[in-house]
N, C-alpha and C positions, 0 to 999 in steps of 0.2 A: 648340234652334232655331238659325237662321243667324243672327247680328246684322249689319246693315246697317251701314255704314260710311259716311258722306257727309260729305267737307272741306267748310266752309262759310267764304269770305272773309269776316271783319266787317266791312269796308269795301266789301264789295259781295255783298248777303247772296243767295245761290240763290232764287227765289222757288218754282222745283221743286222743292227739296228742301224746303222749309216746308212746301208742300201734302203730299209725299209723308208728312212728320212729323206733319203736322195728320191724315190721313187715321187712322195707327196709334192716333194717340191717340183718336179719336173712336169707333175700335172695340174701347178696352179694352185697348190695347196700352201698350206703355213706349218710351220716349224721355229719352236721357241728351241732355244739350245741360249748354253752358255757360252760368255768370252771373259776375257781376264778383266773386264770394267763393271761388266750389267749382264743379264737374261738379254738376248733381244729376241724379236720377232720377225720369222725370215721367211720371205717368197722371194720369188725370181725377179729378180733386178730389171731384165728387158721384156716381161710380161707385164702389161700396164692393167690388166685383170688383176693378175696377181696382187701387184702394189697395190689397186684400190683395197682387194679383200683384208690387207692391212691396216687400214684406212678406217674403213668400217668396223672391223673386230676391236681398234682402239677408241675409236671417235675422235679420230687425229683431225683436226683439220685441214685440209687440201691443199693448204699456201705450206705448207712444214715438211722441210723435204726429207727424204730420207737417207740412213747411210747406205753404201754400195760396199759390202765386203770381198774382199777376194783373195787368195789362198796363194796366188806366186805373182811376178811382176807380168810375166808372159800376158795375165789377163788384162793390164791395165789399156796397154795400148789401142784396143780397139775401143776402150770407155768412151776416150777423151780427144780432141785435135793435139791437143800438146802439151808436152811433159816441159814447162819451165826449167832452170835450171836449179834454182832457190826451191823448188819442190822435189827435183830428183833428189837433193842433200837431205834433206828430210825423209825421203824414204828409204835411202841407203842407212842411215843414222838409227833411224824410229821404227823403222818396218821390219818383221811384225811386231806391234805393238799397240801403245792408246794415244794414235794420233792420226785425226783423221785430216787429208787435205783436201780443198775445192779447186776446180779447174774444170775450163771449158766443158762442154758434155758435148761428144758427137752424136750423129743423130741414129745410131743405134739404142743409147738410154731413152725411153720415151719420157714425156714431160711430166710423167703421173707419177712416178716415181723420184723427180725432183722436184716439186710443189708447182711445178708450170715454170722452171727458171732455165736458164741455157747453160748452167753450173752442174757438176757433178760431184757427190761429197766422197769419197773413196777412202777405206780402211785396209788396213791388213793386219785382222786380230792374230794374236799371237799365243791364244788356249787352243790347246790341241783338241778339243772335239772341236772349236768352231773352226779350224783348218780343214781337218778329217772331212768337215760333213761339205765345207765348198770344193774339196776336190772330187770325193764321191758324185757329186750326184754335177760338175763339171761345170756349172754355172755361176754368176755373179748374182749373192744374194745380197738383196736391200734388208736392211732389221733396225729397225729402230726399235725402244727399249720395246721388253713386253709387258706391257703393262696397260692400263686404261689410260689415257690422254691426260695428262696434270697430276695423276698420281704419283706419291713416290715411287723412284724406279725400283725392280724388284732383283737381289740379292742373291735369292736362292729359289729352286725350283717352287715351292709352296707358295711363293709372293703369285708367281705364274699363274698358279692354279685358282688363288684367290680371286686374281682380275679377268681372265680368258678362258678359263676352264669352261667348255662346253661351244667355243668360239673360235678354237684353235682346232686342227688335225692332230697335231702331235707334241707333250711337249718332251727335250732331250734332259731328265736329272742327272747332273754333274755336280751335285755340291756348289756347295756355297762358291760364290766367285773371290777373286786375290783384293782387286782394288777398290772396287764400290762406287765408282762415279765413272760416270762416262767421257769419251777419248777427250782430248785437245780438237779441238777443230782452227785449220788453219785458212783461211782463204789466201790462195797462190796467183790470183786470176790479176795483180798489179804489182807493180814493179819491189814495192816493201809489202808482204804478206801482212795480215790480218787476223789475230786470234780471235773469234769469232763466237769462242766458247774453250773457257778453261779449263784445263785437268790435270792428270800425273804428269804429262811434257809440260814444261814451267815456263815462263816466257825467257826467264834466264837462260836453260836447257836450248832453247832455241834461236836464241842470240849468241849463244856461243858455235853454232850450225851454219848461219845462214847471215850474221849482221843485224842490221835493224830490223825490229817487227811490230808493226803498231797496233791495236788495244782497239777494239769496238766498243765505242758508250754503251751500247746496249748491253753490258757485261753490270754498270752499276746502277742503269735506271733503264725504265720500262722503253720499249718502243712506241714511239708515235703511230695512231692509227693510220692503216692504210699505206704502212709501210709493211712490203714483201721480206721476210726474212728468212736471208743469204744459207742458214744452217740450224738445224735442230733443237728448240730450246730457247731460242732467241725471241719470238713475241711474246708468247700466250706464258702462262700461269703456270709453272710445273712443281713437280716431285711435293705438289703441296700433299698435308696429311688431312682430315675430315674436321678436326677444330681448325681455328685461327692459332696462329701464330707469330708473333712478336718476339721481335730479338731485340738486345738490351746492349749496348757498344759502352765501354768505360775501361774504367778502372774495376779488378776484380772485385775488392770487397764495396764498390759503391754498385755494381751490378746485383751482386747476392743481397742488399738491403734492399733494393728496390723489388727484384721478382719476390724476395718474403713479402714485402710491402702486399704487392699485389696478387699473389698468392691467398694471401690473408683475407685482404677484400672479398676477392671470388670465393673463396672456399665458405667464407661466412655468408656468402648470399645464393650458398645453394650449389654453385656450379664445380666441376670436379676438372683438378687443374690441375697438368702436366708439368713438366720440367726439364730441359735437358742441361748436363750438367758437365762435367770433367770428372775423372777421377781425381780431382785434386780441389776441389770446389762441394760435392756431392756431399759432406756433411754438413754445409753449411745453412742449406736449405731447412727449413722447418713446417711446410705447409706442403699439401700435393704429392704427387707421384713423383718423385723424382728419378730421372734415368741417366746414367752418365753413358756419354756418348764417345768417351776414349778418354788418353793421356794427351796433356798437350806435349809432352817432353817427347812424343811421338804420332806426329800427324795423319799417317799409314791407317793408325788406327780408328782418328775421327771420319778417315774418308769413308775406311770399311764399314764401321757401323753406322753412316749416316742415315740412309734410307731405311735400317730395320729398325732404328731408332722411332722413325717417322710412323711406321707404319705398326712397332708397340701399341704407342699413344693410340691409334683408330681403334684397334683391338680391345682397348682398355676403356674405350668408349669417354676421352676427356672431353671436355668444352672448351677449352682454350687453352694454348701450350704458350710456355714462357722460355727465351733459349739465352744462352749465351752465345756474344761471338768470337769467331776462330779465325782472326784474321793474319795473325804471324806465318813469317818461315816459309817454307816451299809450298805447302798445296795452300797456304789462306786464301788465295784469291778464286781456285777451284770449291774451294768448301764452302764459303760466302755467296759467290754467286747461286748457287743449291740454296741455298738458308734463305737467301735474297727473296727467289723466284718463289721458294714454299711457302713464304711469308707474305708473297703477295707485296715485299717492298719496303713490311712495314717493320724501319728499326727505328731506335729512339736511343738518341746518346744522356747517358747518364753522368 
């Protein structure tokens, strides 16, 4: 198919182009648009056509559910049986914003659009085209990132175009997004909720909300096969980039010895080697491309450039990337898990 193209100012949003977005989505079609975390990919939440046609333009896997965005609260209540009370605080607190929570699903969500689970993952982003375009066009859209399935997620509208271009109906350019990693996901469906998947809401931020809230293993090691997972992100292999990547855990300067180390190897036996660095680390490096991926004296900024980071390196066509990790302070455990999953797992303390 042709995929549509249409800049939208955030400060002064097309209200033709909404209708035109509203119209596609209303007949089972797809629409990339932007939100304050990622690009995502949006059809109709309770067309279970729809959500496969998601499915397939990604190569998502079927068990990987998707998010359900929605634009005021009015919409929630027909999603779900029951709004807990430890989740209503979290939507009063975080909504709109980048935090998605799980709870029951009624049986208006059909199961195609929650990988087959009796859960439903619900947001309320908080970028005003991705508001605009779910009131417009009056329904509940599922969007998970837009991108091809394990790829990193995409930034700004040209990542879109890179992975889905010709696969999509339409995508929304908005410019580059604010935060660069995708919401918090909380599971509500037990008496202590479950962060299920990291982001800009912190687990601090959320203990201060709500009381105790407990940590899914799956956040630092792989899932077991054959286990269904509860939220997005959570089995398979994500935001990885097209070489291997290895992260490197220490002490700063015994890190920088080692990626030169191995930098050096590679580069001497032919292969062209990546690097992701810090603004404050970035000359230390002597071998390879090297990219610094922000300050750590501001975390905001590793989050933003992490996936354009990832997806430099493919462009630049490396063979294996070397990273440091970013595990301090407020978003480290959001950052890490990203780094984890692109990695494939594989860190090595030095």
């Amino acid at each position: 198919m042709d995929t549509i193209v249409r800049k939208v100012d955030i400060n002064s949003i097309d209200r033709n182009v909404m209708e035109e977005a509203s119209e596609i989505l209303k007949k089972g079609g797809m629409v990339a648009f932007p939100t304050e975390t990622v690009y995502g990919l949006g059809a109709d939440a309770l067309d279970e056509e729809a959500s496969a046609k998601i499915y397939r333009a990604k190569g998502r896997p079927s068990d990987n559910p998707l998010i359900v965005h929605i634009a005021d609260m009015n919409q929630i209540d027909r999603l779900v049986k029951k709004i807990p009370d430890k989740a209503k605080k979290l939507m009063e607190r975080f909504w709109p914003g980048p935090i998605t929570v799980i709870l029951e699903k009624s049986d208006l969500v059909p199961k195609g659009t929650t990988g087959g689970l009796d859960t439903v993952a619900i947001r309320m982003p908080s970028h005003p085209i991705a508001l605009e375009l779910i009131r417009t066009s009056g329904i509940p859209i599922a969007a998970p990132s837009a991108n091809v399935s394990g790829r990193p997620s995409p930034t700004q509208s040209s990542h879109v175009e890179e992975d889905l271009g010709g696969k999509v109906d339409m995508i929304i350019d908005g410019g580059p997004v604010g935060i660069g990693i995708e919401s918090t996901i909380v599971d509500c469906t037990s008496e202590t909720p479950v962060i299920l998947r990291p982001g800009y809401v912190t687990k601090e931020m959320l203990e201060e909300t709500i009381g105790d809230v407990d940590t899914d293993r799956a956040l630092t090691e792989p899932m077991s096969e054959g286990v269904v997972p509860k939220a997005p992100g959570m089995k398979y292999k994500h935001y990885a980039p097209k070489a291997d990547l290895t992260m490197y855990r220490g002490d700063v300067q015994s890190v920088i010895l080692k990626i030169n180390e191995m930098a050096k190897t590679d580069t001497d036996a032919g292969r062209k080697v990546g690097i992701i660095a810090s603004d404050e680390t970035l000359d230390g490096y002597r071998q390879g491309t090297v990219i610094s991926i922000g300050t750590r004296t501001d975390e905001d900024t590793i989050a933003h450039n992490l996936y354009r980071v990832l997806r430099e390196f493919d462009s630049l066509g490396v063979d294996v990337i070397y990273g440091e990790t970013f595990e301090d302070n407020r978003l480290g455990q959001a950052i890490m898990n990203r780094l984890l999953k692109a990695a494939g797992y594989h860190i090595e303390n030095v």
